[in-house]
C-alpha positions in Angstrom: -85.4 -18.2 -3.3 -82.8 -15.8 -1.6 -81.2 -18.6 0.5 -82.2 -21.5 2.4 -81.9 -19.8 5.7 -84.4 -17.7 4.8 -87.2 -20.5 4.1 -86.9 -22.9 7.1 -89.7 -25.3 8.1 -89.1 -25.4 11.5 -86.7 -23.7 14.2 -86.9 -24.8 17.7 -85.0 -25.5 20.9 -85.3 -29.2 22.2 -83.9 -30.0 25.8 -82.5 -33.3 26.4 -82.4 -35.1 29.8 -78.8 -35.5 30.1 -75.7 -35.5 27.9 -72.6 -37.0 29.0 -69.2 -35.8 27.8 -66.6 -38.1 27.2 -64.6 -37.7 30.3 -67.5 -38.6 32.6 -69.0 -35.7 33.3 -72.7 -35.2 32.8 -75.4 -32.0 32.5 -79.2 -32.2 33.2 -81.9 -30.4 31.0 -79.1 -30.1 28.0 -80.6 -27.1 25.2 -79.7 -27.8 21.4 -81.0 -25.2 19.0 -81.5 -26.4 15.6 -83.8 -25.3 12.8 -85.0 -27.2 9.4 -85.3 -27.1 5.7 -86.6 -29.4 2.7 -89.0 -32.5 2.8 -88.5 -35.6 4.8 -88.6 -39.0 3.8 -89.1 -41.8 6.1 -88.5 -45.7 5.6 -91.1 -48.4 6.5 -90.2 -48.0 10.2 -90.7 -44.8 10.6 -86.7 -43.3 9.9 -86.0 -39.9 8.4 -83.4 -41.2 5.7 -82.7 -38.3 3.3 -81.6 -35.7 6.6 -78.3 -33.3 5.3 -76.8 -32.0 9.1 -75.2 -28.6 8.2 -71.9 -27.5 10.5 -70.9 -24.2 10.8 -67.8 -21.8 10.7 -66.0 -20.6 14.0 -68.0 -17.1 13.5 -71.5 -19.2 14.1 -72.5 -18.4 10.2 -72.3 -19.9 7.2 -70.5 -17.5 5.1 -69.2 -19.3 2.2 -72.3 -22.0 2.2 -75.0 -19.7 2.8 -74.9 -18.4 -0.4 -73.7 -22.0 -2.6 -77.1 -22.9 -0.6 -78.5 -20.2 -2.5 -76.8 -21.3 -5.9 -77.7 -25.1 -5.3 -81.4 -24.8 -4.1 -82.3 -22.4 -7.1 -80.9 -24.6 -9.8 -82.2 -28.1 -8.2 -84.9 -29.5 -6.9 -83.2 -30.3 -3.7 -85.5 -28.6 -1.2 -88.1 -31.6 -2.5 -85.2 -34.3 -2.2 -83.2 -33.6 1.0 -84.2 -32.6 4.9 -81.7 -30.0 6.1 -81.0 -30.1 9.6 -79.2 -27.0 11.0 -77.8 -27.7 14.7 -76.2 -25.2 16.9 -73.0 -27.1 17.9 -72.2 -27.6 21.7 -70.3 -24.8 23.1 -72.2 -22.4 21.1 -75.1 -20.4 22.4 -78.1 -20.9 21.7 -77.3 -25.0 22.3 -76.1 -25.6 25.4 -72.7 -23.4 26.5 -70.8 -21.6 29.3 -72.8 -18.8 28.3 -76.1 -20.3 28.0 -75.6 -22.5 31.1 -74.4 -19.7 33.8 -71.5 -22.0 34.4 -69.1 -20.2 32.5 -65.4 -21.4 33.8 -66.7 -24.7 35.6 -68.5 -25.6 31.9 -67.0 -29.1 31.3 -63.9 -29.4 28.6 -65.0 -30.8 25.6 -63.4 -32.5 21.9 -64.6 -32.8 18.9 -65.8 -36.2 19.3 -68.4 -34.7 22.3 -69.8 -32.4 19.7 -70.7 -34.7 17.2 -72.4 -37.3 20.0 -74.1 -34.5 21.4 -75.5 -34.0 17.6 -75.8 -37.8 17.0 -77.7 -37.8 20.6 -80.1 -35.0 20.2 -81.0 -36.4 15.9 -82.0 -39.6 17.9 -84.2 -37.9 20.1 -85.8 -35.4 18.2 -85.8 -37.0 15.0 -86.1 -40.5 15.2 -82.6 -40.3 13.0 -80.0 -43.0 13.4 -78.0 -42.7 9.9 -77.9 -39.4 8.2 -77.6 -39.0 4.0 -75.0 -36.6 4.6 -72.6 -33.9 6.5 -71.6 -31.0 5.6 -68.9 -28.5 6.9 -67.1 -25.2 6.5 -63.5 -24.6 8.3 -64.0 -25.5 12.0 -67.5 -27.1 11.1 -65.6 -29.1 8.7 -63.4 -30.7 11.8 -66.9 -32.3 13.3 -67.8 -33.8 9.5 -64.3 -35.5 9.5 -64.6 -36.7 13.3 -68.1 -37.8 12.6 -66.8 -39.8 9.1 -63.9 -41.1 10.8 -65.8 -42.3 14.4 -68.7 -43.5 12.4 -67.8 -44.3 9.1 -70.8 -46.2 8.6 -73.6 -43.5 9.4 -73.6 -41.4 6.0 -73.5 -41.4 2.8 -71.3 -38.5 1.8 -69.3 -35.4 3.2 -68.9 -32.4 1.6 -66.2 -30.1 3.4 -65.6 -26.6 2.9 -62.1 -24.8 3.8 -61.2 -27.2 6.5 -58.2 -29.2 7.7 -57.5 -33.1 8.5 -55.8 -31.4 12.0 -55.0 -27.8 13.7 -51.0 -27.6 13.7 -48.4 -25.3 12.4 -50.0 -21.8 11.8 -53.6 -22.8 12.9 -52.1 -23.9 15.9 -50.4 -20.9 16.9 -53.6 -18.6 16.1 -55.0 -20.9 18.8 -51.9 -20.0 21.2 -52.2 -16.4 20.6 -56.5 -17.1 21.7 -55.2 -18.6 24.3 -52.9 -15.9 25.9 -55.2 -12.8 24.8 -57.7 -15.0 27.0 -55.2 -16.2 29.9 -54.2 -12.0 29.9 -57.6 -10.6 31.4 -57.2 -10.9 35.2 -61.0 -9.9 35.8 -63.4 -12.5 33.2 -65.8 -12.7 34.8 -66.7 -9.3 35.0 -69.7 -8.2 32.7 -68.4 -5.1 32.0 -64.6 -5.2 32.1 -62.7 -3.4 29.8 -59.7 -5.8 29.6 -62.4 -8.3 28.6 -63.8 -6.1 26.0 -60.5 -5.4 24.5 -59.4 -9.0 24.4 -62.1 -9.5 22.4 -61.5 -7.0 20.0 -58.3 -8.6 19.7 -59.4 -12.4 19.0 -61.6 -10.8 16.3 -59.0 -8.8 15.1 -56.8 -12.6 14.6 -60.4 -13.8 13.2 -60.7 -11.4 10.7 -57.5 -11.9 9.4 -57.6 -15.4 9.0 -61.0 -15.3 7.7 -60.4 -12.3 5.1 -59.6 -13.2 1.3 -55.4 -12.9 0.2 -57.3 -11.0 -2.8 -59.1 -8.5 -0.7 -55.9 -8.1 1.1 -53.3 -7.4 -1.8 -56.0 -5.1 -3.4 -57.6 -2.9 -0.4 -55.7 -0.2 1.1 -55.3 0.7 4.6 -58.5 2.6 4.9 -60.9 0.3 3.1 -59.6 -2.8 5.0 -59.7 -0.6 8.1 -63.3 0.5 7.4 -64.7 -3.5 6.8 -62.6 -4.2 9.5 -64.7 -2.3 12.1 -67.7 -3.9 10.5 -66.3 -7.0 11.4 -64.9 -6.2 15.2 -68.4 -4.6 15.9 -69.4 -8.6 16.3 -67.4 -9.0 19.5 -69.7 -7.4 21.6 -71.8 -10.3 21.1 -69.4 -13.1 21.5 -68.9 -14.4 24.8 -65.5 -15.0 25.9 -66.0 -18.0 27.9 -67.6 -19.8 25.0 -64.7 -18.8 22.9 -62.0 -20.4 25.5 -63.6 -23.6 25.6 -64.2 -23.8 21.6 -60.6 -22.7 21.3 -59.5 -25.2 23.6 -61.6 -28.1 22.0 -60.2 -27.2 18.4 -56.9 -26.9 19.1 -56.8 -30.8 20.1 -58.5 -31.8 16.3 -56.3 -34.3 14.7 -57.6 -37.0 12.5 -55.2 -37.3 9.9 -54.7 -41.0 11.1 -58.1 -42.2 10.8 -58.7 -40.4 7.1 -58.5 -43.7 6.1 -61.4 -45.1 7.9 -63.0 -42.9 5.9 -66.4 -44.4 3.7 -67.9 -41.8 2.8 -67.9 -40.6 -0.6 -66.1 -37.1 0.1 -66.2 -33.9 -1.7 -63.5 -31.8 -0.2 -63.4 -27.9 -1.9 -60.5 -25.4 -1.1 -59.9 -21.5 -1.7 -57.7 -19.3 -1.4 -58.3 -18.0 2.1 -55.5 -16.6 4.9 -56.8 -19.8 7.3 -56.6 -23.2 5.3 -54.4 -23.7 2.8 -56.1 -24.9 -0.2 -53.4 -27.2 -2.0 -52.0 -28.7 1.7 -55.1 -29.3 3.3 -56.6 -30.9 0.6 -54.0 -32.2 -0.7 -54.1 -34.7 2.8 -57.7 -35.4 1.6 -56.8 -36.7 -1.9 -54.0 -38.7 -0.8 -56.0 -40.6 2.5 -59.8 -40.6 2.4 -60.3 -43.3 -0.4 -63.7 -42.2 -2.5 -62.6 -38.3 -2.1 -63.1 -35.8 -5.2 -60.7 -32.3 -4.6 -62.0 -29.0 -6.1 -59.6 -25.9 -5.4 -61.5 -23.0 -6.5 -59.7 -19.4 -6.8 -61.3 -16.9 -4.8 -61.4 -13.8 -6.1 -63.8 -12.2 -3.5 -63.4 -8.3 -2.5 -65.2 -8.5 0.2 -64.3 -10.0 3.8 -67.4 -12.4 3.5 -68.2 -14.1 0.2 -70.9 -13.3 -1.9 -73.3 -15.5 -4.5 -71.9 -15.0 -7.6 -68.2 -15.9 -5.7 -69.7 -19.4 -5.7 -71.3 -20.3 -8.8 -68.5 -20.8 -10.4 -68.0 -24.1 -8.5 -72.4 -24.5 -8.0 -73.2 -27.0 -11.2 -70.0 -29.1 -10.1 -71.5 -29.5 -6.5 -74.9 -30.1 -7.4 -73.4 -32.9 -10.3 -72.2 -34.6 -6.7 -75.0 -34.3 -5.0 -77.2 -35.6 -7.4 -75.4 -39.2 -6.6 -77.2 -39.2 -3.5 -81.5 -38.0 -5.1 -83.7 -41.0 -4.0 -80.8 -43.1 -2.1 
């Protein structure tokens, strides 16, 4: 098996009736994509109880995770034992946006704490799911594990976060800034086909490559090769929308939940690398020292590549799958 994305059960759109964000506001006939993976269980009442909901990266993929999903499933029998749910976040397209909606600019603001009820919402709904097994998150995803843990400490099992931070501050939060201004600098976005729009784009993925690209690929690529993956990578912005970028920027840049670590009761896998974005020994080191039932991996990432590839992560697989193997028939 290549990867888990490529074997899903199910991949839908369900619309709810309404969703209300946390300041008030509230949208009718409210799209969440989501697809599935794995084998069900229910309890005597008729709960899914073994359901894994999977967060993603700021990019919309899964790039470390898709391929430890590849790792895991093809030395466990986890696709028998555990019901992935996959769940486009809100503010992303496909799930209910500023793109997706036509509202663009008048979309309502939104926090971490909305994403996570939209998710919790739409799992009652669709699912029949009131407490999932567990969460798992890479970088931004990870910020709506550690919400979700710290809001409802008493709705999962485990969390298993990838890259991520406790809060954006510091360097993360002056990445955001610099969004912010290449955003606030296009007089015309609304326009389709403005040129200013298309070129603040490039520029945001220009800051997300960077931030997303290995130190190792950087201190061993010269100009030319980096510049050549490089245009790879900015060829994505032509399918980003910039207004769901503002308001995903906006909503990160207020994450901070280093305070409620504590409330933590999860048991908590937290793994760092070596990436230009989080910094492995800070970041986690927050995570060792708050969330009480937390095991911290720092694996060395010695990837060439901008994206990571399969054999990156099986140095750390077995130790994952050892931790997930707490939670096989729970």
């Amino acid at each position: 098996m290549s990867s888990i994305f490529n074997s899903l059960n199910e991949r839908g759109i369900h619309v709810m009736d309404s969703f209300e964000f946390e300041y008030g506001r509230v949208l009718d006939n409210v799209a969440v994509e989501y697809s599935t993976y794995g084998t069900p269980k229910y309890d005597d009442d008729g709960y899914i109880t073994n359901a894994i909901i999977f967060s993603s990266t700021f990019r919309g993929i899964y790039s470390f995770l898709s391929n430890s999903h590849s790792y895991i499933i093809d030395n466990s029998n986890f696709a028998d034992e555990f019901y992935f749910i996959i769940i486009r976040s809100l503010g992303t397209p496909g799930s209910c946006s500023p793109s997706s909606t036509g509202l663009n600019d008048d979309f309502p603001s939104y926090n971490c704490r909305d994403q996570v009820n939209f998710k919790r919402q739409f799992l009652d709904e669709k699912f029949k799911i009131k407490k999932i097994l567990g969460l798992i998150g890479e970088g931004i995803g990870g910020f709506q594990v550690l919400t979700w843990a710290c809001e409802y400490p008493d709705e999962m099992k485990f969390i298993f976060v990838v890259n991520s931070a406790a809060k954006v501050s510091g360097y993360r939060f002056i990445i955001s800034k610099t969004f912010e201004a290449i955003i606030e600098s296009v007089d015309d976005l609304g326009d389709e086909y403005s040129a200013s729009k298309n070129k603040a784009l490039l520029a945001i993925n220009a800051l997300l490559f960077a931030h997303s690209s290995s130190k190792f690929a950087f201190d061993n690529f010269d100009n030319d090769d980096i510049s050549v993956i490089f245009e790879d990578f900015a060829d994505e912005c032509f399918f980003r929308d910039i207004y769901d970028f503002k308001f995903r920027n906006e909503c990160d840049m207020k994450f901070d939940v280093v305070n409620k670590l504590s409330d933590i009761k999860a048991k908590s896998l937290f793994v760092g690398t070596n990436n230009n974005y989080f910094h492995s020994i800070l970041d986690t080191g927050l995570f060792r020292d708050n969330v009480p039932d937390s095991v911290v991996l720092i694996q060395e990432n010695t990837k060439k590549e901008y994206y990571f590839k399969e054999e990156d992560y099986a140095l750390m697989g077995d130790k994952v799958i050892s931790f997930l193997n707490q939670f096989v028939d729970e």
